[in-house]
C-alpha positions in Angstrom: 0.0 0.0 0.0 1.5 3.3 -1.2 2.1 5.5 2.3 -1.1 8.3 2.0 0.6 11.9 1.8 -1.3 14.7 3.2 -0.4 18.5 1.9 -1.8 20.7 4.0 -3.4 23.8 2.6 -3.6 26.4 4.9 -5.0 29.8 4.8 -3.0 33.0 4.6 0.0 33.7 3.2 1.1 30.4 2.1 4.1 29.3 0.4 3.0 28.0 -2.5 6.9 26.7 -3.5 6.5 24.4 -1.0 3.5 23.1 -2.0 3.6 23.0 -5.6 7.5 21.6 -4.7 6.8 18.9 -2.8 3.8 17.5 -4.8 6.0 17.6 -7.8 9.0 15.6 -6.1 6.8 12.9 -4.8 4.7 12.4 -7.8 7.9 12.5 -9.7 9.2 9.6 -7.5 6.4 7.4 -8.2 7.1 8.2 -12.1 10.3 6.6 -11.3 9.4 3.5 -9.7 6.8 2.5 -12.2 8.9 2.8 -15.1 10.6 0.5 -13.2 7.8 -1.7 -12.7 7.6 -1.6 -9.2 4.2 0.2 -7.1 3.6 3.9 -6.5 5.4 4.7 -3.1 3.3 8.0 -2.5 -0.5 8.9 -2.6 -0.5 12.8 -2.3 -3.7 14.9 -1.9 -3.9 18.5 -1.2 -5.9 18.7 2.0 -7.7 21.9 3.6 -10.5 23.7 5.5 -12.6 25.4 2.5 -12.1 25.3 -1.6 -10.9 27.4 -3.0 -8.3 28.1 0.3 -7.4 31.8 -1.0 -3.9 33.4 -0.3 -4.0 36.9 1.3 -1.2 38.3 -1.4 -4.9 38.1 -3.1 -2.9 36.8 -6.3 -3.4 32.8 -5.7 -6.2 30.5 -4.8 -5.5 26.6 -4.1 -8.4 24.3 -4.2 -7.4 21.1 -2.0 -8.7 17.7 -3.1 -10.2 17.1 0.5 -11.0 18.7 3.7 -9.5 17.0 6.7 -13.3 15.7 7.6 -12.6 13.2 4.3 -9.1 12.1 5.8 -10.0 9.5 9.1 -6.0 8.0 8.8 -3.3 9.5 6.9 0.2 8.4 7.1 1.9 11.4 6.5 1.5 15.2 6.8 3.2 18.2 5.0 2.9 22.0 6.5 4.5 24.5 4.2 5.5 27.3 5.3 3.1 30.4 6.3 4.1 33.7 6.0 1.5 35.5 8.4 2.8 36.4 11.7 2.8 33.5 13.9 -0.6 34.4 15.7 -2.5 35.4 12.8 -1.5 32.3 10.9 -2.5 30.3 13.8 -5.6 32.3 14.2 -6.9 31.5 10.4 -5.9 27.8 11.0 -6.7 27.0 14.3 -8.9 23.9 12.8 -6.5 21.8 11.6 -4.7 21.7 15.1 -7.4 19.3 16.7 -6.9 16.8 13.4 -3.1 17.3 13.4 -2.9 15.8 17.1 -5.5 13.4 16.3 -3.4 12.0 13.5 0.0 11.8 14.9 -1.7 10.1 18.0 -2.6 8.0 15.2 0.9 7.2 14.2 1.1 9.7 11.2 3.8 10.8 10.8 4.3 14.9 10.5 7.0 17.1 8.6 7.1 21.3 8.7 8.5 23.3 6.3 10.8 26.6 7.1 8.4 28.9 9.7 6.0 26.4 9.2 7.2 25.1 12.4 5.6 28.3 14.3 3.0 26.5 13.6 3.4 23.0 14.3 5.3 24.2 17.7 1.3 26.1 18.4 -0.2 22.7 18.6 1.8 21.2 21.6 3.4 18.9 19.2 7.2 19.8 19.3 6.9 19.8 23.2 10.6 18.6 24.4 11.5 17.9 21.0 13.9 19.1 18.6 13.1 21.0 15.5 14.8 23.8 13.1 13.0 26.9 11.3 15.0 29.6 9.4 17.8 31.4 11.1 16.5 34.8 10.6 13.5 33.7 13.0 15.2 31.5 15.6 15.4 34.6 18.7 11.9 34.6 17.8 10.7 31.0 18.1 13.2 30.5 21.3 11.2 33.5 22.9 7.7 31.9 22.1 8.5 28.3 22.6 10.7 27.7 25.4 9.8 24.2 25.9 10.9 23.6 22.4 14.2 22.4 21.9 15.2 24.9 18.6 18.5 23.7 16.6 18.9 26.7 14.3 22.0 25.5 12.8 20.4 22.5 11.2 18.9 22.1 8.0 16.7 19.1 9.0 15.4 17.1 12.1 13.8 14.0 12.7 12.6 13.2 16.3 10.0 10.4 16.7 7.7 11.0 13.9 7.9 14.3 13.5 10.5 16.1 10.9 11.3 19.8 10.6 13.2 22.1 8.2 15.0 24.8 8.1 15.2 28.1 5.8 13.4 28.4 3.0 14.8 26.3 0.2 16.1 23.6 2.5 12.7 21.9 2.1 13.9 19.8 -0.6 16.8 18.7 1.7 14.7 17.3 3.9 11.9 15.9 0.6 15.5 14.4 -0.4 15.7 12.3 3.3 11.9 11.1 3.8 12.0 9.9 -0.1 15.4 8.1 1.2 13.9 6.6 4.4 10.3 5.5 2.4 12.1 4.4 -0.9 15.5 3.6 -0.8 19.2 5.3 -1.4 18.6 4.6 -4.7 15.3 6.5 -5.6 16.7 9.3 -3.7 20.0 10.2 -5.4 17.6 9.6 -8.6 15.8 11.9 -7.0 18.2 14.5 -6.7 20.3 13.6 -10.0 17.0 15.0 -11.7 15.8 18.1 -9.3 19.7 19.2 -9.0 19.3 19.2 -5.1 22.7 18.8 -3.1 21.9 15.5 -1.0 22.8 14.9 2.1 23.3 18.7 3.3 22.7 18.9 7.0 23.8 22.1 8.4 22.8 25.9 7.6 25.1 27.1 9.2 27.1 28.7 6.0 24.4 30.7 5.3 23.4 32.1 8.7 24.3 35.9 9.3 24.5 36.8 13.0 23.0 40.0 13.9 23.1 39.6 17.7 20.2 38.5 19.9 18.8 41.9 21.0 15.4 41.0 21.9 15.8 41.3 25.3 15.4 44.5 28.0 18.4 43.7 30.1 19.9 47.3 29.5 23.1 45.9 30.9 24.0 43.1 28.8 22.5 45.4 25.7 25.8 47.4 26.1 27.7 44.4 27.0 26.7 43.5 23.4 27.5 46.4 22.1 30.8 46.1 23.5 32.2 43.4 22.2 30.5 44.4 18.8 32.6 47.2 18.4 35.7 45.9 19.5 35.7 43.1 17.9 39.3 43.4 17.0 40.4 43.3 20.4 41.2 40.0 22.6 38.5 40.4 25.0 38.2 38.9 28.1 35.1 38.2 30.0 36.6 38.6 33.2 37.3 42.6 32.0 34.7 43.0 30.6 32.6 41.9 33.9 34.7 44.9 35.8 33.9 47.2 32.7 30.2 46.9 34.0 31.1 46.3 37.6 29.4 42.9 38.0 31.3 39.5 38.8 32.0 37.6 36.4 29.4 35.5 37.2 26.4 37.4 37.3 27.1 38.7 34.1 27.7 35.6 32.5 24.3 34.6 34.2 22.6 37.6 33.2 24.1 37.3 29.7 23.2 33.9 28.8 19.8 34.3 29.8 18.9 37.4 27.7 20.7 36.2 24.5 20.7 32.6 24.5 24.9 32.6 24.3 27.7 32.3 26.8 29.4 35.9 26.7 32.4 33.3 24.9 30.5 32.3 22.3 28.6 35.5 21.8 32.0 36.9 21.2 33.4 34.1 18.7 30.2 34.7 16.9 30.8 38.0 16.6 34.5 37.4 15.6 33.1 34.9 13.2 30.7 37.0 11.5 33.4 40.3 10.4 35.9 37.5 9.4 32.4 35.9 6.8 32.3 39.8 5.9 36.3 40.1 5.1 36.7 36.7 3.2 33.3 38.2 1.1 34.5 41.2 0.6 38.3 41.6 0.6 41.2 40.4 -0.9 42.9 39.7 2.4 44.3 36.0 2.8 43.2 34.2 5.5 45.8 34.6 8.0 45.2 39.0 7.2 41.4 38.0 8.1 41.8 36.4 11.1 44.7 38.7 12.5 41.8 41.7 11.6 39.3 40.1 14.3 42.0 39.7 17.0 43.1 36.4 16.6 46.7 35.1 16.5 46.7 31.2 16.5 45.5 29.5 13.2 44.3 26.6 14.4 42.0 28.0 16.6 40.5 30.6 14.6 40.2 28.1 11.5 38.4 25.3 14.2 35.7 28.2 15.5 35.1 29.2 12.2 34.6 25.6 10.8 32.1 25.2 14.2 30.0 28.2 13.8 29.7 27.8 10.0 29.8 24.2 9.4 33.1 25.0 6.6 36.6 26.0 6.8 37.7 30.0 6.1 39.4 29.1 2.7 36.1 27.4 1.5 33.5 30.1 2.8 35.4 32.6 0.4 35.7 30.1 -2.7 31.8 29.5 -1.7 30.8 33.1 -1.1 33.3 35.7 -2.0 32.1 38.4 -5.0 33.7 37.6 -8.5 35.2 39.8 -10.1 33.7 41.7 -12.9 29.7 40.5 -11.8 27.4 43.3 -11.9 
């Protein structure tokens, strides 16, 4: 029996990429296994709360193939990504949260896309698990759910059942592994071979730009922040920078991990991290000028905190990233 695919159609703002996307991909894979004479793996249907399910940009309309009344068992459900702010998207969908947790109780089996997992993380669902959504968003989602265990830096996660993704076009990366784990290595590098999607990416991490977690009212650790963000150059040391605010060293590494989410260590590494992505974009300085510019002096342990916090070594951000020359 081919495993029964639910697409959710929500209303709002939808992404329609990831819809259109993913019904295409699996379909696609099914195409593949009957030309080699073997059964459909997939049965997709677009599934939502009214037809047509109209998108506020006021441009689309999607008319789903069932409403979730028509689905008593589904296998496996698909949330693209909605655009809305969390609350209103959750406010024009608040039907399909009952059904979702009906379902998984079930056994089905439930993957968000992107911000999608705003969503998912409304219904209770991602209670104590992991899950990823796009960087730019992450301060965000760790303010609203707490209880949620948020690994920005990943591109996918799987925990018991329930899969997540991260930003935007990373959807396919995580298409890529449930066609894998349903159909085989095979059908999957197939799969990609024909879509051009990079398999077996893991990390987002290259692609993440810090901008410093400032969501916060601690006044204290706000200039703390803005510290260390204008010196980056310097080798700065918690322990003076705890008597440049006249706080031990442990209250203010208390005080700063609370508000941002990062030791004061890390925070500064990140920091560091983020003018040497800018430098290796942007300049013609090798990599030993780049990390000497952002106060380090030992190679191997600038090159091993950039590899951690990007996922990729300095040489190969600047071959991935760096502007060439002559491109308008």
């Amino acid at each position: 029996m081919p495993k029964h695919v639910s697409i959710l159609i929500p209303k709002g703002h939808t992404s329609l990429v990831n819809i259109v996307g993913t019904h295409q991909i699996l379909n696609q894979v099914n195409s593949f296994l009957l030309e080699k004479g073997k059964p459909a793996l997939f049965k997709i249907e677009l599934v939502g709360l009214s037809n047509p399910t109209n998108q506020t940009n006021g441009l689309f309309s999607v008319h789903p193939e069932k409403f979730i009344a028509d689905i008593s068992k589904t296998d496996l459900i698909i949330i693209p990504a909605v655009h809305d702010a969390p609350e209103v998207a959750y406010s024009n969908n608040r039907d399909f949260v009952p059904w979702l947790q009906q379902q998984h109780e079930k056994g089905a089996e439930i993957a968000s896309f992107c911000i999608a997992a705003f969503f998912l993380a409304s219904t209770g669902l991602l209670d104590g698990r992991q899950c990823s959504t796009h960087w730019i968003h992450a301060d965000g989602f760790r303010k609203m759910f707490p209880q949620v265990n948020l690994v920005d830096d990943k591109i996918m996660t799987e925990d018991n059942g329930i899969y997540t993704s991260g930003g935007a076009y990373s959807y396919l990366n995580l298409l890529l592994y449930l066609v894998e784990k349903f159909g085989g290595r095979e059908i999957a590098i197939l799969t990609a071979k024909t879509f051009m999607i990079d398999i077996d990416k893991a990390s987002q991490s290259p692609f993440i730009m810090f901008q410093g977690q400032k969501a916060h009212d601690d006044e204290l650790v706000q200039k703390a922040q803005d510290y260390i963000e204008k010196n980056f150059e310097e080798k700065i040391q918690v322990e003076e920078l705890a008597k440049k605010f006249a706080l031990s060293r442990r209250s203010l590494e208390r005080r700063f991990k609370k508000a941002t989410h990062n030791t004061i260590t890390t925070y500064i590494q990140r920091v560091k991290v983020e003018a040497a992505k800018r430098s290796l974009e942007n300049s013609r300085d090798n990599v030993n000028e780049v990390m000497y510019g952002i106060g380090y002096s030992d190679e191997k342990s600038f090159r091993n905190t950039f590899k951690k916090i990007t996922g990729i070594s300095p040489l190969q951000y600047r071959n991935k990233y760096r502007e060439a020359p002559g491109r308008v």
